[in-house]
C-alpha positions as CSV (number, residue, x, y, z in Angstrom):
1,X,0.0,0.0,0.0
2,X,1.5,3.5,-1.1
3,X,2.4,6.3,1.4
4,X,3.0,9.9,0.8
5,X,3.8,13.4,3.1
6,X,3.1,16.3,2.6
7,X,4.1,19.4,4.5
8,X,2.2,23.0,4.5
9,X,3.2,26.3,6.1
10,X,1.1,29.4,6.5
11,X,1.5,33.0,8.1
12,X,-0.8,35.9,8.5
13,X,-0.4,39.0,10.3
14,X,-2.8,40.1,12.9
15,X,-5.5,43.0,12.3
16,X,-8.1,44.4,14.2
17,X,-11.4,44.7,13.0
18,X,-11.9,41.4,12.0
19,X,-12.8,38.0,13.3
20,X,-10.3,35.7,14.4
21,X,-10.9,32.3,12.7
22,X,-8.2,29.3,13.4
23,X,-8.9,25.1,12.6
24,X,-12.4,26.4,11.7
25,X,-13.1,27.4,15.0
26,X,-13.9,31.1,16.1
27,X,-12.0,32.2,18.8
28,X,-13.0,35.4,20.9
29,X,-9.8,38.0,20.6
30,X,-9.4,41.6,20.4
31,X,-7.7,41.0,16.7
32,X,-8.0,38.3,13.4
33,X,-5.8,37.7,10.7
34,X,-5.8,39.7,8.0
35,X,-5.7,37.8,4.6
36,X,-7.7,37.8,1.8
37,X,-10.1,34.7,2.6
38,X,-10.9,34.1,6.3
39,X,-7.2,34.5,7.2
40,X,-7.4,30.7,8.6
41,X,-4.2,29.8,8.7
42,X,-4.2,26.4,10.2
43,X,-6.6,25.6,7.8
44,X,-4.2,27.5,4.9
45,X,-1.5,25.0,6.7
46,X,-3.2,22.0,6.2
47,X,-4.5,22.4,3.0
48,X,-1.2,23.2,1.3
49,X,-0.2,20.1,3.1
50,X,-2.6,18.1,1.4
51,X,-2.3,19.2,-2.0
52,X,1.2,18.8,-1.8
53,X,1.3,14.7,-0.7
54,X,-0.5,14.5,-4.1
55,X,1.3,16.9,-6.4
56,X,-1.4,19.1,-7.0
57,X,0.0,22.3,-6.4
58,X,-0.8,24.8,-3.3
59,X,-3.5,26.6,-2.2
60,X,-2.4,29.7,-4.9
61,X,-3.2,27.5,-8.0
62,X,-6.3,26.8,-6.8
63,X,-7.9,29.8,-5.0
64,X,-5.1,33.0,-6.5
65,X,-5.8,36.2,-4.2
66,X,-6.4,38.4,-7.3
67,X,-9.3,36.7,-7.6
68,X,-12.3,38.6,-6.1
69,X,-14.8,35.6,-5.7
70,X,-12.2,34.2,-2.6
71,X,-12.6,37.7,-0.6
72,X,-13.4,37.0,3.1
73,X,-14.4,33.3,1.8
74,X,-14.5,30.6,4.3
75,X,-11.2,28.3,4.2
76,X,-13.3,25.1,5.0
77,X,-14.0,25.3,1.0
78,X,-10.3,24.9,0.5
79,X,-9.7,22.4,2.5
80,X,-12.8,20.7,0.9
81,X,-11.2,21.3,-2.7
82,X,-8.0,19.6,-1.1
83,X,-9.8,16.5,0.5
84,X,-11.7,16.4,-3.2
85,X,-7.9,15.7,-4.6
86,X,-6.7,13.4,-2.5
87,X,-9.5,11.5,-3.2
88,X,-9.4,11.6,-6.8
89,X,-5.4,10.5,-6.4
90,X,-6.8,7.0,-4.5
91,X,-5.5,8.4,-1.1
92,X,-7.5,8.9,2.2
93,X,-5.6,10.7,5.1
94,X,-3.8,8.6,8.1
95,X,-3.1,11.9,10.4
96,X,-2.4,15.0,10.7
97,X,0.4,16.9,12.5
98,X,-0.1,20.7,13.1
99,X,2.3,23.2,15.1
100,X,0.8,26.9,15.8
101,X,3.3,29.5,16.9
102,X,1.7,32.8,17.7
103,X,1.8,35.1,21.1
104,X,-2.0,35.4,22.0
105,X,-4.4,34.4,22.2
106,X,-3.5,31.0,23.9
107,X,-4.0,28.0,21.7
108,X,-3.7,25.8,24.9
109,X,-7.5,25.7,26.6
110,X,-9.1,25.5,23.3
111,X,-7.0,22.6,21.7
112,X,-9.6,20.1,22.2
113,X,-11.9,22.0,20.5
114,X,-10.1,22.7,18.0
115,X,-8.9,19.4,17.0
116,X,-12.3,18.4,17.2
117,X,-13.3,21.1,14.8
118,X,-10.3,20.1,12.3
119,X,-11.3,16.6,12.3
120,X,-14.9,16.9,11.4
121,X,-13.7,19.5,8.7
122,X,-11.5,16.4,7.7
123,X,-13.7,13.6,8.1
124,X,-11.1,11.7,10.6
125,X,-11.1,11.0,14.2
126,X,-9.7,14.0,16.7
127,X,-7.1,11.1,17.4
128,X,-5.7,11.2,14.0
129,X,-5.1,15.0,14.6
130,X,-2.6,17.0,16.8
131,X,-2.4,20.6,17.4
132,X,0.1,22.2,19.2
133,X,1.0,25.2,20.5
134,X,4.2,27.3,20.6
135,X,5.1,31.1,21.6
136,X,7.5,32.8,19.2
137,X,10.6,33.0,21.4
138,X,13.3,35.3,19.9
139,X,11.8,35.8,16.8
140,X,10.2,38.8,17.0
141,X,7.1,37.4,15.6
142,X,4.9,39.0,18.3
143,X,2.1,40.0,15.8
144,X,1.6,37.2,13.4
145,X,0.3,34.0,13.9
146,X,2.2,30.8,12.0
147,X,0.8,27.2,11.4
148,X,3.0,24.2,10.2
149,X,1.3,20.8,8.9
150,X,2.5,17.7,8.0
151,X,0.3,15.0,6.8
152,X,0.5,11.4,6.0
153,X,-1.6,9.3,3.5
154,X,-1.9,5.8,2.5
155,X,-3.7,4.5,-1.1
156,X,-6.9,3.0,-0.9
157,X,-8.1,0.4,-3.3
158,X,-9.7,1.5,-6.6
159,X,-13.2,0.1,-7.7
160,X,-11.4,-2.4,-10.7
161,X,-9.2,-3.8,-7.9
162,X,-11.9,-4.6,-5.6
163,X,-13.3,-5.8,-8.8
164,X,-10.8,-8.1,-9.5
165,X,-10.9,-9.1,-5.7
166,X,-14.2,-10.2,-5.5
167,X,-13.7,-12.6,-8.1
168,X,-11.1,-14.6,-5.8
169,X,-13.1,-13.9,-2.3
170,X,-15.9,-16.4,-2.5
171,X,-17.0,-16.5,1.2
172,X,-19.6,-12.7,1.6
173,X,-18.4,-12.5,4.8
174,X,-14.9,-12.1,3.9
175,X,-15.3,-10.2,1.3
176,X,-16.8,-7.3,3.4
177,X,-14.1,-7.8,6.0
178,X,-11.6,-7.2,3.1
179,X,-13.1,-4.4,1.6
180,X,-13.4,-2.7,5.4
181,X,-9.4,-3.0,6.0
182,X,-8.8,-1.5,2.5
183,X,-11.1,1.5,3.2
184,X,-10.8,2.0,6.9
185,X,-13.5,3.3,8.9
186,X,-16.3,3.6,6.9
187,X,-14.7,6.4,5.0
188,X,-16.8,8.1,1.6
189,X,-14.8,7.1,-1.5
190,X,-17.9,8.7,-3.2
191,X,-15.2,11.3,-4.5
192,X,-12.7,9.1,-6.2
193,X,-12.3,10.1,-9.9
194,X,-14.3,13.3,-9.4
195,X,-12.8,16.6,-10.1
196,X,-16.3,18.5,-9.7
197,X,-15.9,21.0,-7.0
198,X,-18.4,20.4,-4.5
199,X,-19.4,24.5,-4.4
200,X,-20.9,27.1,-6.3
201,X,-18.5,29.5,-6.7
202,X,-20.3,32.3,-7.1
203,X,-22.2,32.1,-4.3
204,X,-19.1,33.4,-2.6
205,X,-18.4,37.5,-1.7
């Protein structure tokens, strides 16, 4: 079964006036990143991350800045493009590994949370993801908040394999139990092959 990493790095400054969104969670604060979506950038983090285990670019090629349709949009349809990728390479995602380095407000109390948030964004168990928190020590970083991802991801079985499969697996029985291992969890390979994106893009302001 095939493997592949993929790392993603994101950094936005802080700004007042706006909301402060990070893993899809909101977080009460006096400031938000500024950026031209959301200014998620755990979510920015973990999408690169994702698109890069599979070669399809970053979050730029997809979703360019200039473009006006992305303006405040929310990054849970990026990561959703991502996740639509992934699946159309025959991957599904193992974990996750995140590293947040900002000043304030403190990522600590609100971990839980937001791991819980990122995996239902993701469609994996909060064990499968890990958020951590680090202050910007020496780096003079005081007023921007910067999110590191890594992700691993394993191949799953495409429909003329499990073809081919059933042909040898005589017993039912078995054949689900087979089918289960190769697709883990009850995860939706509903996506595989599919390059539709799953959003109407002008919907968006």
């Amino acid at each position: 079964m095939g493997m592949r990493i993929g790392y993603g790095f994101d950094s936005h400054a802080f700004k007042a006036g706006v909301p402060l969104v990070i893993g899809g969670l909101k977080i009460e604060h006096s400031e938000g990143l500024a950026g031209h979506s959301d200014g998620d950038v755990l979510l920015h983090a973990i999408t690169d991350a994702l698109l890069g285990a599979v070669s399809a670019g970053d979050i730029g090629t997809f979703f360019p800045p200039s473009d006006p349709r992305w303006k405040g949009a929310s990054s849970d349809i990026f990561l959703q493009t991502a996740l639509e990728e992934i699946a159309t390479a025959g991957y599904k995602i193992v974990n996750i590994d995140t590293v947040l380095v900002m000043m304030r407000p403190k990522i600590v109390p609100i971990a839980g949370e937001m791991r819980e948030s990122v995996a239902n964004l993701l469609g994996v168990s909060p064990r499968d993801v890990g958020i951590k928190a680090k202050t910007p020590e020496g780096l003079n970083q005081d007023g921007v908040a910067v999110a590191y991802a890594t992700v691993l991801l394993e191949s799953i079985a495409a429909p003329e394999q499990l073809g081919r499969m059933t042909a040898t697996v005589e017993d039912e029985d078995e054949m689900d139990a087979v089918v289960e291992s190769l697709v883990g969890n009850g995860r939706d390979t509903s996506a595989l092959g599919r390059k539709v994106t799953p959003f109407d893009t002008d919907d968006l302001t």
